[in-house]
N, C-alpha and C positions, 0 to 999 in steps of 0.2 A: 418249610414244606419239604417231604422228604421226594427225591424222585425215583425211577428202576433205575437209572444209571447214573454211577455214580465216579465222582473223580476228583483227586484233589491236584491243585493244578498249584504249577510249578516253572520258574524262569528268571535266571538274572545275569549279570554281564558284569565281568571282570580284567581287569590289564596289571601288567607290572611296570615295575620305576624302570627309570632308563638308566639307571647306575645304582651298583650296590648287590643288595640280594639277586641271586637266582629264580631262576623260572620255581624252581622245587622249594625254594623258601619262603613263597609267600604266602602271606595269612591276614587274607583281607579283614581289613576293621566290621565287628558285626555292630549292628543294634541289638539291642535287647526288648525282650515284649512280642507279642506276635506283630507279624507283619502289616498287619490289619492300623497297624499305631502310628507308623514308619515317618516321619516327617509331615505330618497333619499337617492344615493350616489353621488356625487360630477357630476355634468354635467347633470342630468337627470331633468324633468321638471316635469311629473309623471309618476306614475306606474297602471297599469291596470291588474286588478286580485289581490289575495292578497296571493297567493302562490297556490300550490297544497296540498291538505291536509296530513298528515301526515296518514302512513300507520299503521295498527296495531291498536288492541281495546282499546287503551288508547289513543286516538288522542284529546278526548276532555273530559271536565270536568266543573261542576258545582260549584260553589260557598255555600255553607253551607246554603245559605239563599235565594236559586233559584235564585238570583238575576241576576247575573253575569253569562254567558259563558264563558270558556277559550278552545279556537283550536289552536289547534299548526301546522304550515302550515311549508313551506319552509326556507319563510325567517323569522320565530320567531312565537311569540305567541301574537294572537289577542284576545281580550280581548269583548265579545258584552254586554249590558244591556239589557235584556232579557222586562224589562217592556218598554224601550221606542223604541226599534227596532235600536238601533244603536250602531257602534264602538265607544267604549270609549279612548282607548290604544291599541298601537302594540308596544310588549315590543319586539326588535329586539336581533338576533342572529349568533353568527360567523359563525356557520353551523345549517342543517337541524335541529328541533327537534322532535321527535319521540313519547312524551309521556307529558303529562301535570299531574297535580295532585295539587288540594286545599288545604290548609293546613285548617282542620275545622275550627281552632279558627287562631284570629288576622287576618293579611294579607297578609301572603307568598304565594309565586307561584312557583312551582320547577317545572322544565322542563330537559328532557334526552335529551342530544345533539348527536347527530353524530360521535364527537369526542373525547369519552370517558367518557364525565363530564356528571353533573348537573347543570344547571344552579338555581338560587336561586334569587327571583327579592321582594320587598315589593311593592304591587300593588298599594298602598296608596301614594307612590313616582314615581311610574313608575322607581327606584332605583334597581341595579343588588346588591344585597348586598352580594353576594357568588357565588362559586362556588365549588361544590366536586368531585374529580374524582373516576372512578371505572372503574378498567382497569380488562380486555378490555371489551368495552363499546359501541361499535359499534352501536346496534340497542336498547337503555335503555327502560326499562319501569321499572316508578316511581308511586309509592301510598304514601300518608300519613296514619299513624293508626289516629283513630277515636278522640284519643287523641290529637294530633298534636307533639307529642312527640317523634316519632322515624319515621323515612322515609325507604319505601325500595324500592331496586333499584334489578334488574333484569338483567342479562347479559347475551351476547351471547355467554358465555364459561360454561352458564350452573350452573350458582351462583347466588346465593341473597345476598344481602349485606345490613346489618343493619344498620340505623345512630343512632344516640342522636343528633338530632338537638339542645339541647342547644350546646355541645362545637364543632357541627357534625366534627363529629369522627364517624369511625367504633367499632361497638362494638360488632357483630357476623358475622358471612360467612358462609350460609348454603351451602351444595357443596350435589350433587345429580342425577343431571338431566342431561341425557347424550347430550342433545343440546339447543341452544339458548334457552331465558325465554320467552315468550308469554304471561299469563295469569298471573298476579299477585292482588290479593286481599286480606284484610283481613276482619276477623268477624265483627261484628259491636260490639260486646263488646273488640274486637282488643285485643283477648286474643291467635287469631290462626292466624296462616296466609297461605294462598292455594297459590302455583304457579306450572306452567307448560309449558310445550316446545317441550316433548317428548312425546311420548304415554301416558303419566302416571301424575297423580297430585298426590302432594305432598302438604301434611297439616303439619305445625311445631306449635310450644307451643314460643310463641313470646317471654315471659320470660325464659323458661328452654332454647331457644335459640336449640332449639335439633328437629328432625320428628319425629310426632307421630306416621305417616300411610300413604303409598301410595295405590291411588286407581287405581286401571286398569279395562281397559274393554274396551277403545277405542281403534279401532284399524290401527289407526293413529292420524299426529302431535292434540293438545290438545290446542286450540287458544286463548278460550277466558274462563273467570272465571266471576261468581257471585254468591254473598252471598243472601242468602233470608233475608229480613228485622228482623227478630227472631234470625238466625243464624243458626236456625237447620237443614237446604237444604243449598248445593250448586249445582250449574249449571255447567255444562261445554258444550262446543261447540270446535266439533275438523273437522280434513278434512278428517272422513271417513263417513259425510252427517248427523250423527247424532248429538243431543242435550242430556245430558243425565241431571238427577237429584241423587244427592248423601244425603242420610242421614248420619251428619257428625259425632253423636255421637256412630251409629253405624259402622260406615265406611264401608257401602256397598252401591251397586245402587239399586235405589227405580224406576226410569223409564229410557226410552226409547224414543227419540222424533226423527223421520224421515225427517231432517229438507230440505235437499239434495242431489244429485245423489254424488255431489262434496264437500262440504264443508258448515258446520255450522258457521260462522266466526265470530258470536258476539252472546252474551245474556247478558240478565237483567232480572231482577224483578222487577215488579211495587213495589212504596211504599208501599200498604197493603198485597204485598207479595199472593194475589190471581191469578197474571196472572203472565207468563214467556213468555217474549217476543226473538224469535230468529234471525237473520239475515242470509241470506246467496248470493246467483248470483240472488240480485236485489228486490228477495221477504222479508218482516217481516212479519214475523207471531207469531200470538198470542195464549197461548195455559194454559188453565184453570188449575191451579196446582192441584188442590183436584182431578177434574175427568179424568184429562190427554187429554181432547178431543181438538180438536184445535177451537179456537172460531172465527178469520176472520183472512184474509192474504192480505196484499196488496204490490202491485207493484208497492215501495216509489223510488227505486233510477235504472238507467240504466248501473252499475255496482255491484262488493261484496259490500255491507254492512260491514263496519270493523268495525265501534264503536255503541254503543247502551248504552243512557244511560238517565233512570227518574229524572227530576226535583226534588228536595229532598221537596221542598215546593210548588210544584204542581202536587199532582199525575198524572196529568190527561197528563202532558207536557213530551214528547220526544225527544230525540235528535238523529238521525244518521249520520254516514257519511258515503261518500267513494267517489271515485274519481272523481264523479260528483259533492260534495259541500254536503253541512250540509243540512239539513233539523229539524227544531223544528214542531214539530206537537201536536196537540190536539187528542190525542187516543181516547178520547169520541164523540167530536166533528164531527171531522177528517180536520178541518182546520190547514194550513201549512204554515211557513215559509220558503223559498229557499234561503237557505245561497249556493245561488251557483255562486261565484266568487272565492269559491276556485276550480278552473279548473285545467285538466291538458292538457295545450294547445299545440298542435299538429302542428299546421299549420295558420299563419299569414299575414297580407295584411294589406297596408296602400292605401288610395283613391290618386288619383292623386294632388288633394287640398288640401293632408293634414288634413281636416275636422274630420274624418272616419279611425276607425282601428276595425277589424274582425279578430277573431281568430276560428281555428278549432279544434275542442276536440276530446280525445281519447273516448268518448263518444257517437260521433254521431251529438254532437250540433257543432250550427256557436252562438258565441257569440261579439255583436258589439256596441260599444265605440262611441258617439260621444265628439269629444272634445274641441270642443266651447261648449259642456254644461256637467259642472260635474257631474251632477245627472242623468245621460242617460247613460242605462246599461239593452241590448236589448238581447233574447236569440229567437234563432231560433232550434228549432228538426229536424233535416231533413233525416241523417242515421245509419243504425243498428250498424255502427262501426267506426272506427277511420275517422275523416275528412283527409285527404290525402295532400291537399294541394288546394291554394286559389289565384285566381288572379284576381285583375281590368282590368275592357277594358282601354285603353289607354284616352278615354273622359268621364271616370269615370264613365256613365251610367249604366254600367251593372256588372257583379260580378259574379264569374264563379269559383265553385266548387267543390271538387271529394271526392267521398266515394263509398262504394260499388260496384264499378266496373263504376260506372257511374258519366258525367259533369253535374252539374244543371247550369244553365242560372237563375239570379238572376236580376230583374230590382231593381237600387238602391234608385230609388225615392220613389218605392211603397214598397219593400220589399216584394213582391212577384213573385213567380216562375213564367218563364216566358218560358221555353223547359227544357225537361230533353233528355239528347242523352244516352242511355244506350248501353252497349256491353261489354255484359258477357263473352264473348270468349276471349277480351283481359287482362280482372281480372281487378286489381286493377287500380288505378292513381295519381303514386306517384309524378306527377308533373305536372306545366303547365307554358304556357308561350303566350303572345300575341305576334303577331309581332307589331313595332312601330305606324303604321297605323291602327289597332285595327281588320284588317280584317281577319285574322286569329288565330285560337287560338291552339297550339300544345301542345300535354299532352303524357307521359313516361307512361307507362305498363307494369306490370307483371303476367302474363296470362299462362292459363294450354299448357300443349304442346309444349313448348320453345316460347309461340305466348309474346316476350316481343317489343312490337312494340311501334312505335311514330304513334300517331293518330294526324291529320290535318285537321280541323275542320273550314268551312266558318262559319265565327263568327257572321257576318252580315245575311245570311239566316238560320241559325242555324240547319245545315246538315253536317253530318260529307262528306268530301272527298274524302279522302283514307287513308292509312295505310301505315308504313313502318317499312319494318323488315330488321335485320342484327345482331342486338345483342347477344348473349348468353343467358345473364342474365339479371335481372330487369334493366329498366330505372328508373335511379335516377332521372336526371336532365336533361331539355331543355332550350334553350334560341337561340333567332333571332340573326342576325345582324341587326347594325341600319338600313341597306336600305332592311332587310325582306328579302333578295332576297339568305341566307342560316341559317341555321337552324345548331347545336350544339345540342348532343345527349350524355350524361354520364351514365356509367353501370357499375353494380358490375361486370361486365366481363372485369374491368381493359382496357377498349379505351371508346375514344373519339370521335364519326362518327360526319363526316358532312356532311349538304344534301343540295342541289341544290332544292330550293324550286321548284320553278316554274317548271323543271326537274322530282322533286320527283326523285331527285337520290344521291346514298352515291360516294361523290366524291372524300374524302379522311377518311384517318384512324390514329388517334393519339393511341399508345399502353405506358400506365403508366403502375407503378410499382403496384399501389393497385386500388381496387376501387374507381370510380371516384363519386362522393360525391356532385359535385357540379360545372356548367359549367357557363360561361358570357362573352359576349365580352364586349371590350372598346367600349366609346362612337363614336371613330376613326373606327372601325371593325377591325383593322391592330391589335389588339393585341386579345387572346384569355384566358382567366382566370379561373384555375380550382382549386378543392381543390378536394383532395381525401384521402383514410378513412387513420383514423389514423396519417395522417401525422403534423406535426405540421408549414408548412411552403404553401403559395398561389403559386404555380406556372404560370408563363407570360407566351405566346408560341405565337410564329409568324406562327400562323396554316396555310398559304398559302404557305410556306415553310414547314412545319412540324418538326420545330424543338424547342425549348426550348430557351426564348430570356432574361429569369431573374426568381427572386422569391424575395418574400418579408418573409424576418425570422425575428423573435422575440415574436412570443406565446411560452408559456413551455410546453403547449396539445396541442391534436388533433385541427384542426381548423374543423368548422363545416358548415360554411356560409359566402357570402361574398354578397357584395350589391355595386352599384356603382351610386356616388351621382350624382346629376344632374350637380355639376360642374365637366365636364369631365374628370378632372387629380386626382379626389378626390375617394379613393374607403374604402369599409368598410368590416373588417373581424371579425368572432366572434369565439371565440374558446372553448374549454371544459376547459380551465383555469378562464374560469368566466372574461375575458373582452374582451371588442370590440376596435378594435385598427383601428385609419385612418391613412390613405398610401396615398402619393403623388406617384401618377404610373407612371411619369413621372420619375423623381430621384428614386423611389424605396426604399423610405425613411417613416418609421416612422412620423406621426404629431402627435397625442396625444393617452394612453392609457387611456379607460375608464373602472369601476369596475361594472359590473352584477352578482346579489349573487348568482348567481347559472351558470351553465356553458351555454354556449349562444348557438342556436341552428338555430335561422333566422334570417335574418336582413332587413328592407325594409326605403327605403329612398322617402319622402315625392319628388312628382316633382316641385309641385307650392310654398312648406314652407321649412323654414330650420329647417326640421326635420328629427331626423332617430329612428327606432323601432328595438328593441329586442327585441328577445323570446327566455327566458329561460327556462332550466330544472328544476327549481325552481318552473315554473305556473305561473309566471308571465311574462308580458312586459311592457319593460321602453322605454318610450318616451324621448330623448336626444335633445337639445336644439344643432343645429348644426351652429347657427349665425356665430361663432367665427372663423368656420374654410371653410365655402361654401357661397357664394350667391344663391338665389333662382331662376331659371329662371322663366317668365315671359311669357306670353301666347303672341305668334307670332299673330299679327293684318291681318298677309297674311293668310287670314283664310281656303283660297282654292288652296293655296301652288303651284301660280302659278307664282312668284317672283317679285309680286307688289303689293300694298297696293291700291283697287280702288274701284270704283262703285259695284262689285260685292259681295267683301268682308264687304260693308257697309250692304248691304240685308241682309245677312248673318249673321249680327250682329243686326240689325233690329228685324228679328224672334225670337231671342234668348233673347232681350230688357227685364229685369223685372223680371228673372226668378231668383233664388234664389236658395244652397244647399238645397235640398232635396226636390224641387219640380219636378216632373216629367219634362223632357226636359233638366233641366240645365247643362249646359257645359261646363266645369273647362275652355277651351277653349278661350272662349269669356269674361271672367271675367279677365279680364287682369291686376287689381291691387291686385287681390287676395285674395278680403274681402268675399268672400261669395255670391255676389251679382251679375248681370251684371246690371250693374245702369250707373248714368251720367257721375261719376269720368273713366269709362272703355271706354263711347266715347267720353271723352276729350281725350284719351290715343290716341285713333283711328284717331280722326282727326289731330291729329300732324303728324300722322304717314302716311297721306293720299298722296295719288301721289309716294310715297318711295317706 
């Protein structure tokens, strides 16, 4: 799907050895292949996004020689070449990383994991040549001193830990700070080192291993740190809205900078140590050291700002992130780079032909993939808050979206808006659903007043129809039967309603044990399949009876999503254990587990290709090559589904003659070999099939 705005997004993180080469000699190990290929897990064909970015002001880091990027995302650390605009390396990781950091000299890259450790890679090899633990280590942040000679690591028990990267070993443990580290930096002559967590920073004497001085004055948590290029200012930024500057030979506060109502969450110093640049909910702002005044602010990202930080060989070059994706900028210029494919994806959809995958961000954006071409990486703006949830019309045409309380109607040829149905009274739309025939479209609600209602929506004249209430609480989840003719409703009020379309009426009630999470029938309609919170097993139910007819066990978490393939006995579930497992629904049997690095959260199964999507909590989705285990169906030639193949159905196919993915008109429909096209191979299909 093409959208108006467009952007190919960009970010990775890089470090040097600690002996050996120079800053200027190093030449991180590439992959080969588009990025898209990068260290797959077994069964996946590619992946789309390249994680969510890591939270906290040490998410990304520069190379001694501005050369290199290194961002540390979900699943590992990317590594970008800042001169020629591309990925070089994605050094991957067992768990999330939290923190990156350059080693100035040679070509080390230490990264804080998730699980305690450090991780230690030589970029020059794309080689893990280490690992050191620092328990407990939960959420690390890691600095090299300016020397490359000792490392420190930051912990959420409220300790610093010193290394000797020759033999890394510990070699001190400053203890101080009554909560998790935050803010860890040192001087630029790496004779002091500043961190923080609590109200309060702490400055230590790197070799007496001992604190010299804590400074207070903020009065709350203390996030982020920076040295001024001299060393005789430090900055902090904490979350009682302020930025402050500290004279450190004095150890007292020299200013005051009003950064937010909420939270300061990053700072930096330009190289000449003339400006202090802050972050906070979406603005940077820039602010003149000598006279304190503020000199421009701009509105760079549609979330916090967590990281800020200057090119060391390009003053003029900045880098931020937050949960919209990196941005490198020109301060003087003010031209930009949008490293924004590190997303944090919300809400997903595949097109009916497989062609096409759109996700929705916790940001507001639709961001969309096509994937017959690698290089097509399309973003659309559309609302102030999380995309909710995304669905295709049944003949792929259109594209139907929820955020702010409202469905946008999306034509998929042009990529423009084509009705917005809004209604604030019913709140949010955490869900939606077409029925098989494309003509209507039903969407879940959580709205003021107990108003959490199922909205039914003629899809075709694009007018909402009526409304239905009965639930308690939010509507999670909807979904048709194959003949349309009832409709499946899930709620955190623990049942399941079902309604009588054409009626608009609740004709029965299913009561689970928790939250229902997730609703779909079999391709049969005779069976009804749900998942609800917390649990770690899919429950079957013969809903015309109302009773419970199987389940499928074998995730170790919660399950969060299920999907069911176009070959009807084939169904797909993804769990918070980080894989996506296929079930034969018929035996109720396990077929293969698959490994996602991060816990799965949606799944959609292509109708025309053997393919299936997740979306993880990681920020990314993997595309799964499903050849081995489904066949694809095939576009029915009875095009007017009147149970013959004839003169009619030819017209029909006539109009549609020539049109092509992503020209206006085209209709997965009448492409019946599935290449993209409806061309001459689709009416040979047709005339075999004529008089049938």
């Amino acid at each position: 799907m093409k959208y108006p705005i467009r952007s190919i997004a960009l970010v990775l993180i890089f470090l040097q050895p600690l002996f050996g080469q120079g800053a200027g000699d190093l030449n991180p190990a590439g992959l080969t292949g588009h990025t898209r290929t990068w260290h797959l897990p077994e069964g996946a064909i590619a992946r789309l996004g390249k994680g969510s970015i890591a939270d906290g002001n040490h998410a990304v880091d520069f190379s001694s020689d501005g050369r290199y990027l290194a961002v540390a995302s979900h699943i590992g650390v990317w590594v970008y070449d800042v001169a020629t605009n591309r990925y070089v390396t994605l050094l991957p990781t067992e768990t999330q990383p939290t923190s990156v950091s350059f080693s100035p000299v040679g070509a080390t890259l230490a990264a804080g994991l998730h699980n305690h450790t450090i991780a230690l890679w030589n970029v020059n090899t794309g080689r893990r040549i280490g690992t050191l633990r620092h328990e407990p280590l939960y959420f690390p942040t890691v600095v090299f001193s300016p020397d490359g000679i000792t490392l420190a690591s930051g912990s959420n028990d409220g300790t610093v830990q010193l290394w000797k990267m020759a033999t890394r070993s510990v070699v001190a443990v400053l203890d101080g700070h009554t909560s998790g580290i935050e803010g860890l930096v040192f001087s630029p002559d790496g004779t002091m080192l500043a961190s923080s967590g609590d109200n309060n920073i702490k400055l230590w004497d790197v070799s007496a291993r001992k604190e010299v001085a804590t400074l207070s004055g903020h009065r709350d948590r203390v996030e982020a740190l920076a040295f001024s290029p001299d060393g005789t200012t430090l900055a902090s930024g904490a979350w009682d809205g302020t930025a402050r500057m500290w004279d450190v030979a004095a150890r007292e506060q020299i200013a005051t900078f009003l950064v937010h109502v909420t939270s300061a969450s990053s700072v930096a110093f330009s190289p000449d140590g003339n400006t202090l640049t802050t972050g906070s909910v979406k603005l940077m702002i820039h602010w003149d050291v000598a006279t304190r005044d503020r000199i421009s602010t701009q509105d760079t990202h549609r979330h916090w700002i967590q990281s800020l930080k200057y090119s060391p060989a390009d003053p003029d070059l900045l880098v931020s992130t937050a949960y919209d994706g990196a941005i490198l900028r020109n301060v003087k210029s003010g031209n930009l780079v949008k490293l924004n494919d590190f997303q944090d994806f919300r809400s997903m959809a595949i097109s009916p032909d497989g062609a096409t995958v759109v996700a929705g961000t916790g940001t507001g954006t639709m961001v969309g993939w096509d994937l017959s071409d690698a290089e097509e990486l399309s973003e659309t703006e559309r609302y102030a808050g999380v995309v909710y949830s995304l669905a295709y019309s049944p003949d792929g045409n259109t594209l139907a979206t929820s955020g702010d309380g409202s469905i946008t109607f999306w034509n998929v040829a042009t990529g423009f808006e084509i009705a917005d149905l809004n209604n604030k009274m019913l709140g949010n739309v955490y869900s939606m659903a077409f029925s098989r025939d494309g003509s209507i479209l039903a969407s879940g609600h959580s709205g003021a007043d107990h108003q959490n209602r199922i909205r039914l929506v003629d899809a075709v004249n694009l007018r909402e129809v009526t409304s239905l209430g009965g639930h308690d609480e939010r509507v999670n989840t909807v979904a048709f039967s194959p003949d349309g003719a009832t409709l499946a409703s899930g709620s955190f009020d623990r049942t399941v309603r079902l309604w009588d379309v054409p009626k608009q009426k609740n004709i029965a009630t299913l009561r689970l044990l928790n939250s229902v999470e997730f609703v779909m029938f079999s391709a049969d309609g005779n069976t009804l399949v749900t998942v609800e919170q917390d649990e770690d097993i899919v429950r079957l139910w013969d809903w015309r009876r109302g009773v419970e007819s199987g389940a499928l066990e074998g995730h170790d978490r919660a399950v969060a999503a299920v999907a069911l393939s176009p070959e009807p006995n084939i169904l797909a579930s993804g769990s918070f254990d980080s894989t996506v497992r296929l079930w034969d629904l018929n035996a109720q049997e396990e077929i293969v587990s698959l490994t996602h690095h991060g816990g799965v959260r949606s799944l959609a199964f292509s109708f025309y290709k053997p393919i299936l999507t997740s979306r993880g909590s990681d920020g990314t989705i993997l595309v799964w090559d499903m050849s081995p285990y489904i066949t694809p169906l095939k576009p029915d030639p009875d095009f007017d589904d009147n149970g013959r193949v004839d003169f009619a159905d030819f017209v029909k196919f006539a109009q549609e003659f020539g049109f092509s993915h992503g020209d206006a008109g085209y209709d997965a429909r009448f492409d019946l070999d599935g290449d993209g096209e409806v061309g001459f191979s689709d009416y040979l299909i047709l005339a075999r099939a004529f008089g049938g």
